[in-house]
N, C-alpha and C positions, 0 to 999 in steps of 0.2 A: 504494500500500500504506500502511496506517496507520503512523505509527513511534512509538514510545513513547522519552521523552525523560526523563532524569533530573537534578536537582539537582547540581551536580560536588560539592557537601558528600559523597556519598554514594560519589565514587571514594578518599577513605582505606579504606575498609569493603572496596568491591571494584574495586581494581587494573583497570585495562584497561575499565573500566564504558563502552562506549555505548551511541547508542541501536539499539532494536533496531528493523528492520522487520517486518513480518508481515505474510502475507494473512490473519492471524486478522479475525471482523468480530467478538466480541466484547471488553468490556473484561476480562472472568476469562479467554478463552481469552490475551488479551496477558498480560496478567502471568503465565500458566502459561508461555506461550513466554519470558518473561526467566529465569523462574526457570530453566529447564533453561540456558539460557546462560548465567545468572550465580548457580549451586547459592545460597541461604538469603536473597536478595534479597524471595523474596514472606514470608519471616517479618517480615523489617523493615518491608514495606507491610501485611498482615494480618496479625490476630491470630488464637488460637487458634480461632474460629469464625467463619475467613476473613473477616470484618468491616474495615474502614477503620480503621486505627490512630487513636488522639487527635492525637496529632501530624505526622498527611500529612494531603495532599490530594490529590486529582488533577483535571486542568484537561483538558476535551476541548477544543481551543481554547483561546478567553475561556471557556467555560464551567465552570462547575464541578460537577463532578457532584452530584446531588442524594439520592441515596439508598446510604447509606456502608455498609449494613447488605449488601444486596443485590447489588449492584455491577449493574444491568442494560443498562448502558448498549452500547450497539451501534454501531459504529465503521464510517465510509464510508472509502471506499478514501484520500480526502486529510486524512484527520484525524491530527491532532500529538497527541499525547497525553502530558501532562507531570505527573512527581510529583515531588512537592516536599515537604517536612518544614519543619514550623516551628521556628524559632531563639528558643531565648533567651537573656537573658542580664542583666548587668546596667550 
C-alpha cells in the first residue's frame, strides 16, 4: 500500500500526525484520505484551487513531483510518498 509520510514540523499543527497508509493509487485521492484523518491538513498542503502551496512539496520517492497545479500523479502499491514544507529563517 502507498503510505504518505509527513515533515514532524507539521505535528505542533496536528497532535498525533502519522503516516497514513492507503490502497488509494492516486496522489488527490491520498491527500483526501489524510485529510479525513487529520480534518484541515489538505488546506495547509493546497490552496484554495486545490493547487500545490508555495511553500511544500511532495517527493514520490526521490522524485518530485512535476506538475503542482494538477496533482496527477499515480501511486504503485510500494510508493512512500513525503510532504514537506520549506523553512526559513534567518
Amino acid at each position: 500500500m502507498p503510505v504518505l509520510k509527513f515533515t514532524r514540523n507539521l505535528e505542533r499543527f496536528y497532535p498525533g500526525l502519522e503516516p497514513v497508509e492507503s490502497s488509494k493509487t492516486s496522489l488527490q485521492e491520498l491527500i483526501n484520505e489524510a485529510n479525513d484523518k487529520f480534518p484541515g491538513i489538505k488546506d495547509y498542503i493546497l490552496d484554495e484551487h486545490s493547487r500545490l502551496r508555495k511553500h511544500v512539496q511532495i517527493f514520490i520517492g526521490n522524485r518530485m513531483i512535476h506538475d503542482r497545479n494538477r496533482l496527477p500523479d499515480n501511486l504503485n502499491p510500494d510508493d512512500e510518498v513525503y510532504i514537506m514544507q520549506a523553512l526559513s529563517g534567518g
